[in-house]
N, C-alpha and C positions, 0 to 999 in steps of 0.2 A: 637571496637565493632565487627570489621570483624572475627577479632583474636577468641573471646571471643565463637563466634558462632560456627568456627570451632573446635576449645576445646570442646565444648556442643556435640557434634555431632558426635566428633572420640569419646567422653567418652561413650554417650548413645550408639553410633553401638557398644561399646565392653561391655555392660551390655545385650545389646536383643542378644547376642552370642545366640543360638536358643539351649535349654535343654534337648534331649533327654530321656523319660522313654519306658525302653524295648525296641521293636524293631517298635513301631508305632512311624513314620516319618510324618512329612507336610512340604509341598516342595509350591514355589510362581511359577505359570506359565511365570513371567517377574520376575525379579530383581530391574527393576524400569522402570519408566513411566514418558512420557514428555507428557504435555496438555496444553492449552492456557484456559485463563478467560472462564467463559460461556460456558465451551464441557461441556459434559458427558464423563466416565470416566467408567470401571469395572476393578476391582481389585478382582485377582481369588491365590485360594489356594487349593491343592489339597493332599488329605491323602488315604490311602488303607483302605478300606471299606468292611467288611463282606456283604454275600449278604442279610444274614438274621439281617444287623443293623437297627434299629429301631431310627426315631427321637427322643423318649425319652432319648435314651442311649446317646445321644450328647451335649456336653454343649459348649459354645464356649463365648470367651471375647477380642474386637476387640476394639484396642486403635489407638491415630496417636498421636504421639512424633515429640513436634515441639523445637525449641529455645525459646518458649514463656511457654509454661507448654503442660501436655498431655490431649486429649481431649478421651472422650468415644466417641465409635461409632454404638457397636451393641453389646448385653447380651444377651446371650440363656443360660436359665439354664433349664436342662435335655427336652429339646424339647419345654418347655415355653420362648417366649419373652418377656423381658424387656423394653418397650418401653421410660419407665419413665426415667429409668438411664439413656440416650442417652443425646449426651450434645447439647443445644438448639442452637451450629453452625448449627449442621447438621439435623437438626428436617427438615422434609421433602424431603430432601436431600439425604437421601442414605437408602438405601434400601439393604434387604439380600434376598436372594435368597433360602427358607430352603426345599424347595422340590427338591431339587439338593443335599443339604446335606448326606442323608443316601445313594448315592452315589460317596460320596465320595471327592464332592465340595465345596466348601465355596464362594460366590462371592459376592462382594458388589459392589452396582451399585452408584457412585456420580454424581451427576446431578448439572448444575449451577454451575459449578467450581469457586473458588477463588484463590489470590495468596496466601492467609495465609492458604490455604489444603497445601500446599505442606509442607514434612516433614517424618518421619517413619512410614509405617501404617502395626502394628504387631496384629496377633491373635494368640492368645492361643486356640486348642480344643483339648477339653476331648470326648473318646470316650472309653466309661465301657465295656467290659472288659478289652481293648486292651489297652488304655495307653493315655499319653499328652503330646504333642510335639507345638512348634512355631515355626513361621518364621515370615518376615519383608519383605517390599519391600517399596522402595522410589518415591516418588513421586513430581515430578518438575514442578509448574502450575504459567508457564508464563506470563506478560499482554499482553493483545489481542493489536495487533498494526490496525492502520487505513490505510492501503496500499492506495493509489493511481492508481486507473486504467493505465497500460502503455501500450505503444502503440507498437505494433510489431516491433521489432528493423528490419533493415534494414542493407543487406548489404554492405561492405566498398564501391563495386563497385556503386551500386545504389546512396550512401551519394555522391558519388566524381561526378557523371554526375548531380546529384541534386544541387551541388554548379554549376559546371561549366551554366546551364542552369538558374540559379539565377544571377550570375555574367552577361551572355548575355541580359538579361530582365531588368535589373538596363542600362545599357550600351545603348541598344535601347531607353529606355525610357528617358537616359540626350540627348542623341542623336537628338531626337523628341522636345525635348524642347527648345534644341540651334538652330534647324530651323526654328520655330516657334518663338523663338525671335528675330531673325535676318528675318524675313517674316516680322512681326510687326513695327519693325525699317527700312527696307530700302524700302519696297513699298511704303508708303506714302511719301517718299524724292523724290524716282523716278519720282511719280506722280506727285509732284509738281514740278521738273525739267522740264518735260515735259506740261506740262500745263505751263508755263511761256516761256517754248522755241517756243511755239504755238502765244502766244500772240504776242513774238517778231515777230516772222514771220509775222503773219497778220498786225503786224503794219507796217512793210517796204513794204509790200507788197502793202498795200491801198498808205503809201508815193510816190511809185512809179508810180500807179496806177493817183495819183493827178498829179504828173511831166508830166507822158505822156500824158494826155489834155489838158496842158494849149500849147496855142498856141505860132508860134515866136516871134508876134509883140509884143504880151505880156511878153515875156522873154527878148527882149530889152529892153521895156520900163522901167524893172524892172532894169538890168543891169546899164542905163543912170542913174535911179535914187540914185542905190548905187552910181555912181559914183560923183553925185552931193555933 
């Protein structure tokens, strides 16, 4: 199909080879033109113009040659336009410009661009006395992409202290948490070691506390008795 297109396309550019009568020429301000979906778009042509040429003396017949078949785009015959002939792609859509004309211009203005405009866009104009001459210029209308807002690139040096400073704050933060769990886990052991080496205390403490008041005669008698 790719093949098929290109064949179409080198055939058709070597049939609009542009045909010279006498010495009136028409020349494209661009050769071709890149657009995306949805622009606007003006396509200009330009021919030598008497200063006494008159709208009526100009006729002009504006085609676009696609892969698909050719479409009309604008008919002026001797200073009347043909609105009807225009093909109903472009109905609203493009516009001529003819009070530029009898100086010497030709421009058509496309609006709301699609992918299927792209393709040859040739006009033929006649201008009485002087003669009719054409030209082509190409036109390549893209699909609109949906970009992504991106964020100011940064650089290498800022990325490399922005790791380094991400790396530290990961580090702090296990750091924090291994004390924090060894806080959780050994203060309460502590406490309870301590609070039990308390209790021993105080118990030897009263024991002894009980020894030293009882008296001798009492600590004999206890004596005799074990020994009974």
């Amino acid at each position: 199909m790719y093949r098929e297109k290109m064949i179409f396309l080198i055939l058709l550019l070597l049939f609009l080879t542009p045909c010279v009568s006498g010495t009136f020429v028409v020349n494209v301000t661009q050769t071709s033109y890149q657009a995306e979906e949805n622009q606007n778009i003006t396509l200009e042509w330009t021919f030598r113009s008497r200063r006494d040429t008159s709208l009526r003396s100009i006729s002009t017949f504006c085609q676009l040659y696609t892969y698909i078949r050719p479409y009309l785009l604008f008919h002026l015959n001797e200073g009347d336009e043909l609105p009807e002939s225009q093909d109903p792609q472009f109905a609203g859509r493009l516009q001529c410009d003819k009070d530029v004309l009898p100086e010497g211009r030709l421009t058509l203005h496309v609006s709301r661009l699609r992918t299927n405009d792209s393709g040859f866009y040739v006009c033929d104009i006649l201008v009485r006395p002087d003669g009719s001459n054409s030209r082509r210029c190409w036109l390549n209308v893209t699909a609109a992409e949906e970009l992504e807002p991106q964020r100011p690139s940064e650089s290498p040096q800022a990325e490399s202290w922005a790791g380094v400073w991400v790396t530290v704050g990961v580090s702090a933060a296990v750091l924090v948490l291994f004390v924090v769990s060894i806080w959780k886990v050994c203060i309460p052991r502590f406490k309870r070691r301590t609070y039990n080496a308390a209790i021993q205390m105080g118990s030897l403490s009263e024991e002894q506390t009980i020894r030293t008041n009882i008296s001798p005669s009492e600590s004999e008698h206890e004596v005799r008795l074990s020994n009974i």
